[in-house]
C-alpha positions as semicolon CSV with decimal commas, in nm:
position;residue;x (nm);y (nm);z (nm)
1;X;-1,127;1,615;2,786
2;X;-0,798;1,443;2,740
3;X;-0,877;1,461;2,344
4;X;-0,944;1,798;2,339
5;X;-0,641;1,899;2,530
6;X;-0,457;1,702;2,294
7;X;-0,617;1,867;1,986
8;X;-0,501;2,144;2,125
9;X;-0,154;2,052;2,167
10;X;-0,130;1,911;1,810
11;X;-0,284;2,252;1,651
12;X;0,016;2,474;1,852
13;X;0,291;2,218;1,766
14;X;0,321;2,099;2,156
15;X;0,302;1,742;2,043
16;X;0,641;1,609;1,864
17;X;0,616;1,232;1,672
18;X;0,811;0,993;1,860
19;X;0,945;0,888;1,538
20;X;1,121;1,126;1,274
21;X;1,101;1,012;0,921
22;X;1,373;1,009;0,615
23;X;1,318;1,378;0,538
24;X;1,327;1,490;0,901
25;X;1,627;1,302;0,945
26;X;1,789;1,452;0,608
27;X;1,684;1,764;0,681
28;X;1,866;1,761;1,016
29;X;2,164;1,659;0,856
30;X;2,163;2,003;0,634
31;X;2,115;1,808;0,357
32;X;2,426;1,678;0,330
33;X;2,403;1,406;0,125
34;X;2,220;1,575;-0,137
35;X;2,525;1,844;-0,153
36;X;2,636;1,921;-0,504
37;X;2,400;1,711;-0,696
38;X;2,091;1,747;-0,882
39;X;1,723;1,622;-0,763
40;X;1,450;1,477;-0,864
41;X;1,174;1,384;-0,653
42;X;0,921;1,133;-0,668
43;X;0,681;1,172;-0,423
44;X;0,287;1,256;-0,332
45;X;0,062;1,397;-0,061
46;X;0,227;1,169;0,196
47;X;0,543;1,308;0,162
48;X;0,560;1,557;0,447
49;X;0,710;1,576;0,725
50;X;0,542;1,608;1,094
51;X;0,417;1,912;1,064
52;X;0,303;1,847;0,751
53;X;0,463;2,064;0,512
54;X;0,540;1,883;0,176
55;X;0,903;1,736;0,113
56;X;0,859;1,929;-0,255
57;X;0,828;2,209;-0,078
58;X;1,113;2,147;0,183
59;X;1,368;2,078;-0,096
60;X;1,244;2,356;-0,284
61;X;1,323;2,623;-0,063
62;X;1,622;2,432;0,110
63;X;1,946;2,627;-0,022
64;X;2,127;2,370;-0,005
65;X;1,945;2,150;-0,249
66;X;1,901;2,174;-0,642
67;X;1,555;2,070;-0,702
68;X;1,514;2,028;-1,121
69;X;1,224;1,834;-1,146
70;X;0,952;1,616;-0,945
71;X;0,762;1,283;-1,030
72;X;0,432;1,196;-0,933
73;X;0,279;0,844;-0,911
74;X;-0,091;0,682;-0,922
75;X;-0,321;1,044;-0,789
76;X;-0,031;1,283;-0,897
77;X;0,201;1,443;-0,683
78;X;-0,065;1,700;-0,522
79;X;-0,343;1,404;-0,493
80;X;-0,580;1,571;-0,741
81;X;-0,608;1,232;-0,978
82;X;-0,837;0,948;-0,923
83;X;-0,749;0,609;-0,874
84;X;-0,662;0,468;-1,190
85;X;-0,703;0,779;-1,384
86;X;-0,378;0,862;-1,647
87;X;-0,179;1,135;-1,504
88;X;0,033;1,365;-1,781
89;X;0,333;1,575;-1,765
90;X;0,308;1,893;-1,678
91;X;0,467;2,185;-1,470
92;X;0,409;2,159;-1,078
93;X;0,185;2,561;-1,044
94;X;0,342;2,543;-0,673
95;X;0,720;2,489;-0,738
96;X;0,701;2,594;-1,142
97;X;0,931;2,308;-1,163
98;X;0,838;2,024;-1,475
99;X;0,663;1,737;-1,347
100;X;0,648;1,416;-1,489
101;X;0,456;1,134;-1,479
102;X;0,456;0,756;-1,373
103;X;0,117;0,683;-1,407
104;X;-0,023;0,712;-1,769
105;X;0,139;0,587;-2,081
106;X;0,546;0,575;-1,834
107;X;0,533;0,371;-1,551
108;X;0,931;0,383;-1,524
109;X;1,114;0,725;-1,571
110;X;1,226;0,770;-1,894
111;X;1,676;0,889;-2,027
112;X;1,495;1,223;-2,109
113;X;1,356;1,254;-1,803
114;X;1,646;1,164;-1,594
115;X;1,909;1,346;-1,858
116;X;1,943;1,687;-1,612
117;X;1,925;1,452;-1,282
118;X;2,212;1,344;-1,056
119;X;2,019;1,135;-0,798
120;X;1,670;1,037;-0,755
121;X;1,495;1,056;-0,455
122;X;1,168;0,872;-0,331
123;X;0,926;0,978;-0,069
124;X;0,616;0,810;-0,055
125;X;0,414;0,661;0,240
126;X;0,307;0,326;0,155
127;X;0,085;0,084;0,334
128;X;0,258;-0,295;0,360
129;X;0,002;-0,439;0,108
130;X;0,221;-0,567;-0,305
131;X;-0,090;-0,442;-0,485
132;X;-0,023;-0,070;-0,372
133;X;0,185;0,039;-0,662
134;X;0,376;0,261;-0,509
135;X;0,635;0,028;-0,427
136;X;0,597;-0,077;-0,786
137;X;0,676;0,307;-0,854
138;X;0,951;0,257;-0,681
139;X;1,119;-0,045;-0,799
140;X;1,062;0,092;-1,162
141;X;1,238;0,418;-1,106
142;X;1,501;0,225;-0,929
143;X;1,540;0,030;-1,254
144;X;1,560;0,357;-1,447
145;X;1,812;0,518;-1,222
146;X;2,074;0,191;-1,226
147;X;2,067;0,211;-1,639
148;X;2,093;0,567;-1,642
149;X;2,394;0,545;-1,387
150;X;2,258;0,840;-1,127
151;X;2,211;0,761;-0,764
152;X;1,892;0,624;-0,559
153;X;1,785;0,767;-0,249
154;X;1,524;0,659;-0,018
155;X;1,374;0,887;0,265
156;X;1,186;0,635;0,497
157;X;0,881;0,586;0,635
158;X;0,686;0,323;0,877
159;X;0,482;0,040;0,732
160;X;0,160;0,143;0,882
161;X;0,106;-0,228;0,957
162;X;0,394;-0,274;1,219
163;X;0,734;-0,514;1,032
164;X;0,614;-0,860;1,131
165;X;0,328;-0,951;0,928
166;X;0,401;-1,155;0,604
167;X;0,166;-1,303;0,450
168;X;0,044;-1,480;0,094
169;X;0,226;-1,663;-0,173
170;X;0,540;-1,503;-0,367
171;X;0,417;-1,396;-0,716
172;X;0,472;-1,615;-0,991
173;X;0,717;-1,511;-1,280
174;X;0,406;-1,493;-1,541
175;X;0,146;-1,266;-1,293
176;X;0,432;-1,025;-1,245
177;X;0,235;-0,658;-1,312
178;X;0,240;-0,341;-1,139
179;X;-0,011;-0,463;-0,899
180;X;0,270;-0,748;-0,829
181;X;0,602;-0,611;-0,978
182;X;0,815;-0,869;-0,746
183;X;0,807;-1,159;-0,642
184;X;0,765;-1,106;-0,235
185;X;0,421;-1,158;0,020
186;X;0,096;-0,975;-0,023
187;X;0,162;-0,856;0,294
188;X;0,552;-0,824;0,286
189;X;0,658;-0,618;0,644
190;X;0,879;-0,405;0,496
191;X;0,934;0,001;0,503
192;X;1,000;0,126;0,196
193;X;1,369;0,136;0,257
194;X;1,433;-0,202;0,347
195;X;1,240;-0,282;0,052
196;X;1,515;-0,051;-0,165
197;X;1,778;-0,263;-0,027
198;X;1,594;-0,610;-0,064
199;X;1,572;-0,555;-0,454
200;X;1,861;-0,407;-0,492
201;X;2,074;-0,660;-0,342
202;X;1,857;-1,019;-0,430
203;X;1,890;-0,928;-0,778
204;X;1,510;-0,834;-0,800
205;X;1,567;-0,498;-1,095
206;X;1,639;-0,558;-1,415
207;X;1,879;-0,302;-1,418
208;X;2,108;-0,504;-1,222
209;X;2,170;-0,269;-0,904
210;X;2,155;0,114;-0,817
211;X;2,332;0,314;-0,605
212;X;2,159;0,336;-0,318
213;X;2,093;0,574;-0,003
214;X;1,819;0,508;0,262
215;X;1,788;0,762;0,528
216;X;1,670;0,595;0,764
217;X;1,407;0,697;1,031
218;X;1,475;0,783;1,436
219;X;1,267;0,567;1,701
220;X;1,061;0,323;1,443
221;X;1,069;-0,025;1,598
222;X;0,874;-0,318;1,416
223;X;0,626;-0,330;1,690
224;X;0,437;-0,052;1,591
225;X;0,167;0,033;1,399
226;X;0,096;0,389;1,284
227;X;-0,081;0,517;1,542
228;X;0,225;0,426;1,775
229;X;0,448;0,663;1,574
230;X;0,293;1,032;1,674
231;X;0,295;1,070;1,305
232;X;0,015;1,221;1,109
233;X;-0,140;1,027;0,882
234;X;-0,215;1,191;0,527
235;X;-0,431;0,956;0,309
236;X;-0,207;0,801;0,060
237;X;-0,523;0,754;-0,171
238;X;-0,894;0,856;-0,143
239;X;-1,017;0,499;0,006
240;X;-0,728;0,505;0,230
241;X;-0,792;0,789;0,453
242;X;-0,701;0,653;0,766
243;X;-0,385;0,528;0,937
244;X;-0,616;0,179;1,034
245;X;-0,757;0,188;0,608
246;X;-0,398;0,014;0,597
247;X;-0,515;-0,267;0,813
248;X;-0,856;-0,330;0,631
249;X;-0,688;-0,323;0,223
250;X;-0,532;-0,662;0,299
251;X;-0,878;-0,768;0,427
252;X;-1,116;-0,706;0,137
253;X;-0,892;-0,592;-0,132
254;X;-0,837;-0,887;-0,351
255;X;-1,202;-0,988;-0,305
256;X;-1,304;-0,637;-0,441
257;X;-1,154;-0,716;-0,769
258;X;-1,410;-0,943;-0,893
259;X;-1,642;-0,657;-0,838
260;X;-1,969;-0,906;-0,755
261;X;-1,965;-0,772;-0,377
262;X;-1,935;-0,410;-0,259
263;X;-1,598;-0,425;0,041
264;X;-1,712;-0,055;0,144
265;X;-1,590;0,105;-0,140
266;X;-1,835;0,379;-0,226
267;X;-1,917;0,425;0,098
268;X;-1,787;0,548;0,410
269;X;-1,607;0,224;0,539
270;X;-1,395;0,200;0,278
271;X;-1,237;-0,227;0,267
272;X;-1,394;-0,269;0,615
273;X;-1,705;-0,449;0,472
274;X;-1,820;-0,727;0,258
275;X;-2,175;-0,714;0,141
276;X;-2,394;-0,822;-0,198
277;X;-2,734;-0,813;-0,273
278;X;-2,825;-1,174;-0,183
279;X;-2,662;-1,216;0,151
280;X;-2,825;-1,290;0,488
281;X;-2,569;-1,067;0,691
282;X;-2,724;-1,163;1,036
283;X;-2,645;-1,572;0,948
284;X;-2,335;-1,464;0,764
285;X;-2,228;-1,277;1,088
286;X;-2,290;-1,558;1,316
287;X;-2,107;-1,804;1,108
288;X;-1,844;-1,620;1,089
289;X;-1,787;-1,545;1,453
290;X;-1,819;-1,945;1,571
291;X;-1,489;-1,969;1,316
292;X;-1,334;-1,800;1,636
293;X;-1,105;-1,624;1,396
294;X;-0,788;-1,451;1,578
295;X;-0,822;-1,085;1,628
296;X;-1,158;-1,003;1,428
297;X;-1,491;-1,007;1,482
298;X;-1,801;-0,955;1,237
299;X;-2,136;-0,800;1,225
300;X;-2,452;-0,792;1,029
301;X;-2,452;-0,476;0,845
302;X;-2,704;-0,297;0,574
303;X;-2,631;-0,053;0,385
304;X;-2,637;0,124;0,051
305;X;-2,286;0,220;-0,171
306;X;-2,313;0,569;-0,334
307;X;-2,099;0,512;-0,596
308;X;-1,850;0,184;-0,752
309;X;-1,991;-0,180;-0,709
310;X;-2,387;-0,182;-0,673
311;X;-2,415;0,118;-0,655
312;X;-2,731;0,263;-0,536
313;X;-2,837;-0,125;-0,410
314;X;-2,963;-0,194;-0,045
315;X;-2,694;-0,440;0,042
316;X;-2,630;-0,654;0,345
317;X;-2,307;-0,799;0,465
318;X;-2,078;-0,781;0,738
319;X;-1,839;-0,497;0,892
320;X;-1,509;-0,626;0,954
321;X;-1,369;-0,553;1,322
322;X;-1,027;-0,600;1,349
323;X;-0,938;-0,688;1,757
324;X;-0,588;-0,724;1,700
325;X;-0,416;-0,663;1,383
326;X;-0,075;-0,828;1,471
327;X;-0,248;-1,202;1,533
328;X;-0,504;-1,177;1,273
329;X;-0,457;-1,325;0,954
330;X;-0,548;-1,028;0,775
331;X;-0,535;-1,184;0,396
332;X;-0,702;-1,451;0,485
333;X;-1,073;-1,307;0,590
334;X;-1,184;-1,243;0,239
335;X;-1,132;-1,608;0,158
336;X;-1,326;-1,741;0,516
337;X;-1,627;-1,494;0,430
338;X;-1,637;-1,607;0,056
339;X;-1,611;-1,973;0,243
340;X;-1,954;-1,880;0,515
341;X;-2,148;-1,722;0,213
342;X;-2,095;-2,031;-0,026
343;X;-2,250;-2,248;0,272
344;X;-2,531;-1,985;0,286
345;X;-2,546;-1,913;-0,051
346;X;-2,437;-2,224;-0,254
347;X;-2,588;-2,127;-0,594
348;X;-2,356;-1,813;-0,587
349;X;-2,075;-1,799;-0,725
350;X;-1,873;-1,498;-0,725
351;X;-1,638;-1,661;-1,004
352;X;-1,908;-1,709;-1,217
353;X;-2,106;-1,406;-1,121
354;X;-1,835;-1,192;-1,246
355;X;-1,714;-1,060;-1,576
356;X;-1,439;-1,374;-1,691
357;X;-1,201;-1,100;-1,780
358;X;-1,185;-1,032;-1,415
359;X;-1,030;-1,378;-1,302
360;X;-0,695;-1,276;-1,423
361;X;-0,692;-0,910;-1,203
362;X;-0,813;-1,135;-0,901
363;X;-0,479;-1,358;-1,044
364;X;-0,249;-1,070;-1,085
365;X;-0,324;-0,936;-0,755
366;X;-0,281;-1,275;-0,576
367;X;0,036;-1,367;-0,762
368;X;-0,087;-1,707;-0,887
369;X;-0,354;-1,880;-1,064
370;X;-0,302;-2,146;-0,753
371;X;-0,552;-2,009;-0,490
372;X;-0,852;-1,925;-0,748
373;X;-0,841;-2,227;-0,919
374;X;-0,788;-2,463;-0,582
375;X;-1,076;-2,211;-0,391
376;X;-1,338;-2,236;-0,654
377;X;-1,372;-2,563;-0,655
378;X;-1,562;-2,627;-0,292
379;X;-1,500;-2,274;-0,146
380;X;-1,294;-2,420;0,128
381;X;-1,026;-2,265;0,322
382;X;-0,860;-2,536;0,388
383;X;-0,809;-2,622;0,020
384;X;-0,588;-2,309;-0,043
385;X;-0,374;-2,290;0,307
386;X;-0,058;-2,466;0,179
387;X;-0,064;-2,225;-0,122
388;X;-0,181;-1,945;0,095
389;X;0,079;-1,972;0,392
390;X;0,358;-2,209;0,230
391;X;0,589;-1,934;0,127
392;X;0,593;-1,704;0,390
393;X;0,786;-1,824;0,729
394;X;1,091;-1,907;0,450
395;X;1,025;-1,596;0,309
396;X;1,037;-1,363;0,650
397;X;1,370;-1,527;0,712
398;X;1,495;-1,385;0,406
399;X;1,326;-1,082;0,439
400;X;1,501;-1,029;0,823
401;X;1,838;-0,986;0,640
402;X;1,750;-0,660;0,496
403;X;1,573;-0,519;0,827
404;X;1,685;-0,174;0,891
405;X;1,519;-0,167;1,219
């Protein structure tokens, strides 16, 4: 009853968000500091504000604001692009205005692009996980606004996974890529505006530094997840379509990119499970659980992926529950389940069972070499938690001088 009541509420615009992002914060300011110059956008679907309308759209129409030309990352600025697939330039059929893109043969926004453009603006919800590349997006256009000398302005958002967690090793100068453009965590606790600012001022672009805005958002504290915001969530990719998909990505992710096991992908748990073709889930499962790991708990599951790794195969596995996703070590599962299905399962490999070429994604991904080559060798934990966890109570510190919130 309570749910439907609140359905309710939500569909007539009773409810308000207890937090107000970047554009509901610009917007209340008229605009101001957009006043006399002109905009380009980057953004996607997740650029809206709480009642959803699209932050193209709000600039568009604003009066105050000269909109000239938007930018759309990895799925295109409407969401109508795969993952992975090349995005080209084109004109935007709701606005009319050109749109250009950073996924295909530009990653970073080209002089021509920028040559009509006073400031650039970025709007993008992303999830607190390095191998998202919208934050790689962002750095890159950052770059490209600094040598161009026109002004950076970030409209902020909450890190769906609270600002506490940090976890994994720093990336390694020769596995930087745009699934690790910079050298901070896997999990790295930071909006997307203190993010801006941490680049910007450690000396992380190229460029050397931009000029930079961040509008910052009203009533986010770094206790909350998304759910605690009142916000909507808009799937910022099509195996993301839920405010807690942010939790599992960290979970399964970097496993998924040896493509031997199936992490829900191609079916409708999307990163929440872990399951191949050889594995006794209900033994899995149970090992598992004695591990007593904080804030997750495993079961057996079966099940059969429509589409992407084993496709069409009867699998078995686990589902991943997380209990509490501020004391679990959320990076860390994939690594303990690869460690219980090696004891189960010695004559598997998943290093071996995969195509070579996919070693250095997995390496890209994690940063380093370090943790494949120290893992494979027994499948032990314990062999890669110095690598794993070295980096990051040095690196938080660090990280706390750019908090915003």
């Amino acid at each position: 009853m309570r749910l439907a009541i609140a359905m309710i509420f939500l569909a007539s615009g009773m409810l308000t968000a207890q937090v107000r992002t970047g554009i509901e914060v610009l917007a209340g300011s008229g605009f101001e500091p957009l006043s006399g110059k002109r905009v380009g956008l980057i953004t996607n679907p997740t650029g809206v504000d709480s009642r959803l309308k699209s932050t193209a759209d709000i600039l568009f129409e604003a009066p105050e604001v000269e909109l000239v030309a938007l930018f759309g990352p990895e799925h295109g600025i409407r969401g109508d692009f795969a993952a992975g697939e090349k995005v080209g330039t084109m004109f935007d059929e709701v606005t009319g205005l050109p749109l250009f893109s950073l996924y295909g043969a530009t990653r970073k926004p080209t002089p021509e692009m920028l040559e009509r453009i006073d400031i650039l603006v970025y709007d993008i919800q992303d999830i607190g996980s390095r191998s998202y590349t919208y934050i790689s997006t962002m750095g890159l256009a950052m770059e490209a606004a600094a040598e161009q000398g026109i002004e950076f302005m970030v409209l902020d958002r909450p890190n769906p996974l609270g600002g506490n967690k940090f976890e994994g090793p720093l990336v390694e100068d020769e596995f930087i890529s745009f699934v690790s453009q910079f050298p901070i965590t896997y999990v790295h606790g930071f909006t997307a505006g203190e993010l801006a600012h941490f680049l910007n001022e450690e000396g992380m672009l190229n460029s050397g530094p931009v000029k930079l805005t961040v509008i910052q958002m009203e009533g986010w504290d770094r206790n909350m997840l998304f759910d605690d915001t009142g916000l909507p969530w808009v799937p910022t990719s099509p195996h993301v379509p839920h405010s807690h998909s942010a939790w599992y990505y960290p979970v399964s992710g970097i496993l998924g990119e040896l493509y031997v096991f199936n992490i829900g992908v191609g079916y409708t748990l999307p990163f929440q499970l872990i399951g191949a073709d050889f594995i006794d889930a209900r033994n899995l499962a149970a090992n598992l659980n004695d591990l007593r790991l904080p804030g997750v708990t495993f079961r057996p599951v079966h099940f059969r992926p429509y589409y992407s790794v084993l496709s069409g195969v009867m699998v078995s596995g686990v589902q991943i529950h997380l209990t509490d996703v501020q004391s679990a070590d959320l990076t860390l599962v994939q690594f303990w389940v690869m460690q219980e299905i090696n004891r189960l399962h010695p004559d598997k490999n998943p290093f071996e069972m995969c195509d070579p070429a996919r070693h250095d994604m997995f390496d890209r991904v994690v940063g380093t070499d370090k943790v494949r080559k120290a893992f494979s060798k027994r499948f032990r934990v314990q062999d890669i938690l110095e690598i794993w966890t070295g980096q990051e109570s040095a690196f938080a510190e660090r990280a706390a001088e750019y908090f915003l919130y």
